[in-house]
N, C-alpha and C positions, 0 to 999 in steps of 0.2 A: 537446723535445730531439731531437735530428737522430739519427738511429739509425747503428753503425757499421759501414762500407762496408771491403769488401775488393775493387781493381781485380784482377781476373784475365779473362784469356783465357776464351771457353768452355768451352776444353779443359781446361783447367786449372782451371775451376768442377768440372767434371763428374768429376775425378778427386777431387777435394779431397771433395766428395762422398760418393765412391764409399769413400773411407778412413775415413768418420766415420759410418757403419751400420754397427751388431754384431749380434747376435743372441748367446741364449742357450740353449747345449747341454750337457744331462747338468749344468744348474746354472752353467755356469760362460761369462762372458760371451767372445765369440771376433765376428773379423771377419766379416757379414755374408757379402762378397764376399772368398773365400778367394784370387782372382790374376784372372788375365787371361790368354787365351791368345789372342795376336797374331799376323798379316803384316798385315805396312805395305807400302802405297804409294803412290802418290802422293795417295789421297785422305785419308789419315790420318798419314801420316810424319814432314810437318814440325810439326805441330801436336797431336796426340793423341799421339804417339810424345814429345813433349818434355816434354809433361806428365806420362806414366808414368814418363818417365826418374829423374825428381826422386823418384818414393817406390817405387822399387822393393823396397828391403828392407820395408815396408808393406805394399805392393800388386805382389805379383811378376806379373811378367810370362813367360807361356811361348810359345817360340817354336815356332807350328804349321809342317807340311809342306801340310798344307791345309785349308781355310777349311772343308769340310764335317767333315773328319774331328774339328779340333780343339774345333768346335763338338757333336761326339757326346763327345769326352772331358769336355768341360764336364756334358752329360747324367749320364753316366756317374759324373762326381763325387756331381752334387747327388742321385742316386739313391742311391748307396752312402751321404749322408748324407740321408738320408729327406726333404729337400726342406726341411731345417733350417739350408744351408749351400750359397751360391753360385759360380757363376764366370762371366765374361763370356769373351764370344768377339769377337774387334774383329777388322775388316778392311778394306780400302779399297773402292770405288765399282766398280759394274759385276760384273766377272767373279768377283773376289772377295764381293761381297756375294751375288751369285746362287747359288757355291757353299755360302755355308750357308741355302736354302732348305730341301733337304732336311731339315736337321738339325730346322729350325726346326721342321719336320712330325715328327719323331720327338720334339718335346717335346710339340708341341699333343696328338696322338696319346696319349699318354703320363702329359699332364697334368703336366708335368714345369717346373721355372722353367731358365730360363738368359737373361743379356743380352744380348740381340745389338746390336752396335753398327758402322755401317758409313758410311762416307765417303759422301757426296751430291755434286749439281752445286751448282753456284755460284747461291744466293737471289737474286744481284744479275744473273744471267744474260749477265751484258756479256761474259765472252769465248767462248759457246756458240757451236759444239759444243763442249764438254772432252772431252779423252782419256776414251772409254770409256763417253759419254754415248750411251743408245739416246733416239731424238727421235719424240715424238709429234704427226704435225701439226698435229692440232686439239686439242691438249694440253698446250702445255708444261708444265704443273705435274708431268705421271706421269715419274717416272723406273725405273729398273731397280728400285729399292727398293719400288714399291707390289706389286712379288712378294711380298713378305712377307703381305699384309694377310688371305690365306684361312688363313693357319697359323702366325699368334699371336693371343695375349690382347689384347694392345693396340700398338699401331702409334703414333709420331710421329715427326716431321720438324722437326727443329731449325734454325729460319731466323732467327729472334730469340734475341740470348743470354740475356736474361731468360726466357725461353721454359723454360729447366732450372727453374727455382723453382716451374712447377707439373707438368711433365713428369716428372723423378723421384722424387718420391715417386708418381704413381700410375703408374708401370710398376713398382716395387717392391712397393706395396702389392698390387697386380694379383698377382705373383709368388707372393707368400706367402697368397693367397686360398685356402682351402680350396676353395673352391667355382670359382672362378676361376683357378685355378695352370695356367700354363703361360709358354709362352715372351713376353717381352717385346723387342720393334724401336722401335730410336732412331735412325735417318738424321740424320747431320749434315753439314748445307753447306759446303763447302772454305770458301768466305770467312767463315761466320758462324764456323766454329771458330777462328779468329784473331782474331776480335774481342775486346776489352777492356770490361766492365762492370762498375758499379760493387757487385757481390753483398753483400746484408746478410749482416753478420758470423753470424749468430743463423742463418742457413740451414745453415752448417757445422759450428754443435754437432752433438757427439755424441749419435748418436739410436740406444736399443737396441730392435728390434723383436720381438713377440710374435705369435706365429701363432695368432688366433684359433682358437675354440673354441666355434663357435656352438653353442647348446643345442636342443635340438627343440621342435616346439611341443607343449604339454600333451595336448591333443588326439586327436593323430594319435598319441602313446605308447600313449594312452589306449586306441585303438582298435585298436592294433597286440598290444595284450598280450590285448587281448580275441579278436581274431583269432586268437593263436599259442595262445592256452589253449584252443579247442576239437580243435590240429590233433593228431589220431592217429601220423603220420610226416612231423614235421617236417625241416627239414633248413637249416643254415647253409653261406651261400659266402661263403669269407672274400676280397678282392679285395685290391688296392695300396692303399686307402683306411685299409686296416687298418694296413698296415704306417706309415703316413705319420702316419695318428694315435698311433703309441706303444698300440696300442689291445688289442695281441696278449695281452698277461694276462690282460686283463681278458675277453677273448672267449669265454680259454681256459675261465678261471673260471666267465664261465656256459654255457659249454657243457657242462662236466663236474656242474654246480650242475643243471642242467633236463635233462641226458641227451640233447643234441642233437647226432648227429656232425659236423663242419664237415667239406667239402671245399674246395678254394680253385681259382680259376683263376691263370692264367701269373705276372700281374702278384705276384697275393696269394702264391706259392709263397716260404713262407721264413719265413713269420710263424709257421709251427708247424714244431718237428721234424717229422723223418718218422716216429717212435715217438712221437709225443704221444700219450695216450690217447684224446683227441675226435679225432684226424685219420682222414680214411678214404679221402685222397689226390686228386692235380688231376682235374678236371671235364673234361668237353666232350671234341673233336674229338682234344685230343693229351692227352687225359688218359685217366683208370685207369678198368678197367672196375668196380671197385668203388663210386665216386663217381657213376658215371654209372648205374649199379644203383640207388643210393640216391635219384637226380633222379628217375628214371622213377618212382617208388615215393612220391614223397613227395605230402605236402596244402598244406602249406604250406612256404617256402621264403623263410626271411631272409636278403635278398640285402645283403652289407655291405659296400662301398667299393668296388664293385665298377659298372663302365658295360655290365658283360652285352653285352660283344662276340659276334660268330657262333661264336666258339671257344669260347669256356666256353658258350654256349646249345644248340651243336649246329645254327645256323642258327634256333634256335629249337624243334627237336624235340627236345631233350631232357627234358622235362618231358610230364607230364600236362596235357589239355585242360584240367580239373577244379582245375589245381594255383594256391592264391594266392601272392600274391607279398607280401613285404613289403621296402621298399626303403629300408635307412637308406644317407643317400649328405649328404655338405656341400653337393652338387651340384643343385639340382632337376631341370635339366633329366633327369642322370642315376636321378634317384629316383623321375619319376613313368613311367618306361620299363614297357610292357604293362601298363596298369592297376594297376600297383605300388599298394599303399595306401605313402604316401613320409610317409616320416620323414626331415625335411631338417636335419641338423643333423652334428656333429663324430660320426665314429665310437664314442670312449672317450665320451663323456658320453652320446650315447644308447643303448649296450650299458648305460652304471649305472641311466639312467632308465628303461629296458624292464625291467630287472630287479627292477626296485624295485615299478613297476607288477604286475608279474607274478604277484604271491602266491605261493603254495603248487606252482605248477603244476611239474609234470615229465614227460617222455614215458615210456611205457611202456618199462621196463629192455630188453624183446627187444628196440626200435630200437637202443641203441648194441650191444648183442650181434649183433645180424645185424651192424649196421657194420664191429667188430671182427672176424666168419666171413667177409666179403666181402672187408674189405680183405687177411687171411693169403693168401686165392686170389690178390689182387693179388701180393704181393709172393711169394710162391711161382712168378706168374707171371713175373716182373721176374727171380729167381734161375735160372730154364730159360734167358732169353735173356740173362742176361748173363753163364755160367757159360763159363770159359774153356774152349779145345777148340784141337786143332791145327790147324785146317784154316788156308789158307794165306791168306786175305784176313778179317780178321774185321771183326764186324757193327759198326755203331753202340755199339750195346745192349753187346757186350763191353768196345768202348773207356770208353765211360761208367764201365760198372762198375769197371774199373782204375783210371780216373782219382779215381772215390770214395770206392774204397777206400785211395791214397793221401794225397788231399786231408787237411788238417789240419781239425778242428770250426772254427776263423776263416778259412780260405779259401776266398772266394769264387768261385762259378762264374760266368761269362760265356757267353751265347748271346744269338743273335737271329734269324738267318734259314736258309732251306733246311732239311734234313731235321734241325739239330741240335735246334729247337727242341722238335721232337716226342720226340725220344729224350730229354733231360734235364728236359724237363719229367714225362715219363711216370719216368725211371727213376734220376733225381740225388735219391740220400736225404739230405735234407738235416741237416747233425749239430749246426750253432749256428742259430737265429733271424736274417734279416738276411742270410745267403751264399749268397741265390740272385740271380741279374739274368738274366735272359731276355729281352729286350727285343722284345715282339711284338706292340703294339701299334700301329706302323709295320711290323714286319716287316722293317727296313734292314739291308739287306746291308752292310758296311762298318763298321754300330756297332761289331761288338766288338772290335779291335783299340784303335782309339780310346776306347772306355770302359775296358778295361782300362786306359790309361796314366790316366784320369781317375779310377777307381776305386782304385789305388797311389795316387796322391797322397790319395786321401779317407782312406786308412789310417791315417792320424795325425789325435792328437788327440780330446777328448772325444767320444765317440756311435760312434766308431769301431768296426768288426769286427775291424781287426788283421789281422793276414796276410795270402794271397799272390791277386791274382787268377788264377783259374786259366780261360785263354779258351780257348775251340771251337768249333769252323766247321770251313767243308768248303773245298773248293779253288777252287771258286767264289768263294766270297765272298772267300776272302783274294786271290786277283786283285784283285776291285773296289778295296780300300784294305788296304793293307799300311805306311804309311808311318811312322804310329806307334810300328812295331818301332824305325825310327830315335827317331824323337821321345823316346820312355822310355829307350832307349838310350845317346841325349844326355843325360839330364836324370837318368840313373841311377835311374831307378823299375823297381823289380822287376815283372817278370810273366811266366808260364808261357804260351804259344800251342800249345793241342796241334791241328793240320792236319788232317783227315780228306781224307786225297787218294782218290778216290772216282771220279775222271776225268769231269766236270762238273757240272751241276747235276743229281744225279740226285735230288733227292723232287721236284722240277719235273717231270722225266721221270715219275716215280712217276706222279703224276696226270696228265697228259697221258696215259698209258696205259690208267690205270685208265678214264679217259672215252672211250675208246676210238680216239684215234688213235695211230699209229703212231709211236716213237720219232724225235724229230725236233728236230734243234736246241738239244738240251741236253745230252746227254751227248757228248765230243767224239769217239767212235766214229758220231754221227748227224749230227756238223754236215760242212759246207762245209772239209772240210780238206783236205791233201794229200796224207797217208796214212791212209786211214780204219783199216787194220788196225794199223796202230803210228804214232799221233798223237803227235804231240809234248808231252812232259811235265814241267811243272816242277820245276827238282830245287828245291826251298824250303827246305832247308838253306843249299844257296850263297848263294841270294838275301838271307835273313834274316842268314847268315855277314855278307855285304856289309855290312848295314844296322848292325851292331855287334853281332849277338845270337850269345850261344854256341847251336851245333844238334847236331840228332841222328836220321838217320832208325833208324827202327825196323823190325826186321820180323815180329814175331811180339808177343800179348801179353805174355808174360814179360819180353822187351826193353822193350816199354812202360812195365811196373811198374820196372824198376830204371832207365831212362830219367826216371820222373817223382821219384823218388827225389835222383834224382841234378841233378836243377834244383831240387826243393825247398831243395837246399844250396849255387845260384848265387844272384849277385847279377845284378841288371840283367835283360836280358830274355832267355830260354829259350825256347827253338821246338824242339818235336817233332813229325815227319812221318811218318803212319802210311799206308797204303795201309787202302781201306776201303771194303765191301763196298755199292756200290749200290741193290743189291737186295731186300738184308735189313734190315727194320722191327719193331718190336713193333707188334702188331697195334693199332688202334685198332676201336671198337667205337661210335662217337658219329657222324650224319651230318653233311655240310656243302653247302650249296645253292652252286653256281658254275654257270655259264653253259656247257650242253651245244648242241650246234648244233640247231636244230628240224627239218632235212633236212638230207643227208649221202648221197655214196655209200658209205659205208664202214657197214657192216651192227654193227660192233661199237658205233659212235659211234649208229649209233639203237637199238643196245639199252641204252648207256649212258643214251640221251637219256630211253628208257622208264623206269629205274630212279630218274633223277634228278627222274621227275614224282611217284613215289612219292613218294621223300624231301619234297617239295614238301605233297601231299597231307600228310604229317602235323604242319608245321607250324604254331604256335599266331597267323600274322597279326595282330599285334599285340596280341593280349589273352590 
């Protein structure tokens, strides 16, 4: 019996596709890929564009300002829905496809899915060069698109239209890999997207996908409970893995079950209030001195979902020489990181399986009692620097505070780069599970504006947090991309932008300082300007006014708090502009290994360089 054929277009394969994946959240089955954020040109417009056109109300399509930004708001979605829930970023060949390289680094980074889809040159080559084609001479097969291939999961190039019946399913499956999640790249040919084949009917059934849940090996649990059951001051770090697994109760349960405090890094921050009982606050370089008290102090150390970046490790000096590790991670590569004994399987199943192994064991009650005496010093410390005061430029640490104390328990915060990350990770008490996003595993300047509008659209619908993103950045970054203000603007997605105008990159400057050279090039009183004593300064009211957003500068925290008030009761998007204090940080107490010069005339820069060989000296080199 001849099996039944559907003629369609590529493009038109590849949508039809893209409509018939669901997935299933909080129980209840919803579209795989929640829309499309689009520009078209010429390499996707007459043919990808025709095909979307037909199931928009299906597969909506949103219209980006650019190709990198709208591909961070796609991040920004499937983040705010724990990697349960997709969106695609499509754009035409060349300049457009290259602008979302970035992005594509801030998923790999991230470990995050999103699909990236971008116009190619012509498979059949006959009218080369094409608009926009970079030409390899002893190459022609590499185009702009094999940029992609250092930062994603899986890379292909669509030159055959049959070529989609094995290509996507494994960039999806790829996608939803625990172990393997991150960004998936599909190049497609100008000509082969116009082509006509004849696709079996049976590829375009509805197909509901499950996010595995690998189980660990018996083993390595075995070994892991026999590990944590001799250790005296143990200690858990909760990472993204956790949140990604749904695995947070279940953590919580045995950590409060064995007496074990958890601390979390960047990614992990959200998975516990900030009053949980087990919590004892963020780790490493921009984290609390309490957490990092309890690193140095501990014997063993169950590391969970976590790829133990230099910021939560400290470079690696945060811990004892002496100290093991145990690593449950989906991930191997990330599980057998410094002689980890790895526990390679799903988060929530092997926190039940270690538990179960585990017997009778519990830590001595004075570990979570000092936990609980350490962390009050924290957050006593956290209460000095963010306690309101008149002085006429206030700190980080202030503005944080205002903005958390008005925040609702389902509004989510937004950070990613420059000095915000350090301040809200140290000092954003988080009040629901799930409303923190800090994005700092790229470290990209520009995510937050664009994750905002991606995380307002995540707000609906099962798994949801609900209410309002509330984003933070300094003047810096919101230079680099602002365009989003429009984009949500248009598209009527609520979100708050609160501005730290700070007059340039000053935690740049911070360290640049601190290692001893001399302010230069990033605050714009040290760069190449006109007038260095009165530089010229953004009013980002007008700007953002421009873009459709209602604004507000501020001048003092009290304006602040009935400023954020007073957006919590707008619709569409809300920008507040504070003036904010460069200089002033909460202290951090964790090291971090960066590149000091080995010679130098500048005598501060070789005392920096001697301090930075200490920090060096007590790192654990890999084990």
């Amino acid at each position: 019996m001849t099996a039944k054929t559907l003629s369609l277009t590529m493009a038109q394969a590849l949508v039809r596709y893209l409509c018939n994946q669901f997935t299933e959240v909080e129980g209840e089955r919803v579209p795989l890929f929640a829309g499309v954020f689009a520009i078209f040109g010429h390499g996707n417009v007459t043919c990808l564009s025709e095909a979307l056109e037909t199931v928009q109300d299906q597969l909506p399509t949103w219209r980006g300002q650019n190709e990198q930004s709208m591909a961070l708001a796609a991040i920004g979605f499937a983040k705010a829905k724990r990697r349960r829930q997709l969106m695609v970023a499509a754009t035409s060949i060349g300049p457009g496809a290259l602008n979302m390289v970035t992005a594509a680094g801030v998923a790999m980074a991230n470990r995050l899915p999103v699909l990236l889809i971008a116009g190619d040159t012509f498979a059949n080559r006959l009218p080369d060069p094409v608009l926009q084609q970079v030409e390899h001479f002893g190459d022609p097969t590499l185009t702009a698109n094999d940029a992609f291939k250092s930062v994603v999961r899986y890379w292909d190039r669509i030159v055959l239209p049959e070529q989609l019946l094995q290509s996507l399913p494994q960039a999806i499956a790829t996608m939803l890999d625990p172990a393997d999640c991150g960004p998936a790249f599909i190049g497609l040919a100008q000509d082969t997207q116009e082509l006509a084949y004849d696709y079996p009917e049976v590829f375009f059934e509805p197909k509901v996908w499950k996010i595995p849940r690998p189980r660990p090996d018996r083993d390595a649990v075995a070994q892991a409970a026999e590990l944590l059951a001799k250790a005296k001051r143990p200690l858990i770090i909760s990472g993204g893995g956790v949140r990604y697994s749904g695995a947070e109760d279940k953590l919580a349960a045995f950590a409060e079950k064995r007496g074990i405090p958890v601390v979390e890094t960047i990614a992990g921050k959200g998975a516990f209030t900030h009053h949980h009982p087990v919590h004892a606050g963020p780790i490493g370089i921009v984290g609390s001195t309490s957490a990092n008290a309890l690193a140095k102090e501990a014997d063993v150390i169950i590391a969970i979902g976590t790829r133990l970046q230099d910021f939560t490790t400290g470079s690696w000096t945060a811990f004892s020489r002496e100290a093991q590790f145990i690593s449950i991670n989906a991930a191997r590569f990330d599980a057998i990181k410094h002689r980890a004994l790895a526990v390679v399987g799903d988060a929530l199943e092997s926190i039940i399986e270690l538990d179960e192994a585990l017997g009778g064991y519990k830590a001595d009650s004075a570990l979570m009692q000092r936990a609980k005496s350490l962390f009050a010093e924290w957050n006593q410390l956290l209460d000095e620097h963010q306690a309101p005061t008149n002085a006429p430029v206030p700190s980080y640490a202030q503005v944080v505070g205002i903005l958390n104390k008005v925040a609702r328990p389902e509004d989510t915060l937004i950070a990613a780069a420059g000095g915000t990350p350090g301040e809200v990770t140290k000092g954003w008490r988080v009040k629901n599970p799930n409303t923190f996003d800090c994005e700092f595993g790229f470290s990209c300047m520009g995510y937050e504006i664009a994750a905002g509008w991606g995380v307002s659209m995540a707000q609906d619908g099962p798994g949801s947090a609900g209410g309002t993103p509330i984003v933070m950045l300094g003047d810096g970054t919101y230079m680099m991309m602002n365009s989003d203000i429009y984009s949500a603007a248009l598209t009527g997605h609520k979100m708050i932008v609160v501005v730290c105008d700070n007059g340039g990159y000053a935690v740049i400057n911070r360290l640049q300082q601190a290692k001893g050279v001399p302010g230069f090039n990033n605050l714009l009183a040290d760069c190449r300007v006109q007038d260095r004593t009165n530089p010229l300064h953004v009013d980002f009211v007008k700007h953002a006014e421009a873009m459709g957003a209602s604004a507000r500068k501020v001048e003092s925290l009290a304006d602040l708090e009935d400023a954020m008030i007073w957006a919590q009761g707008n619709d569409g998007v809300t920008l507040i502009s504070i003036v904010s204090d460069a200089w002033k940080w909460v202290p951090g107490d964790a090291d971090w290994d960066v590149g000091v010069p080995e010679v130098s005339t500048f005598e501060s820069v070789r005392a920096a360089r001697a301090a930075q060989e200490k920090i060096r000296e007590a790192r654990r080199l890999g084990v």
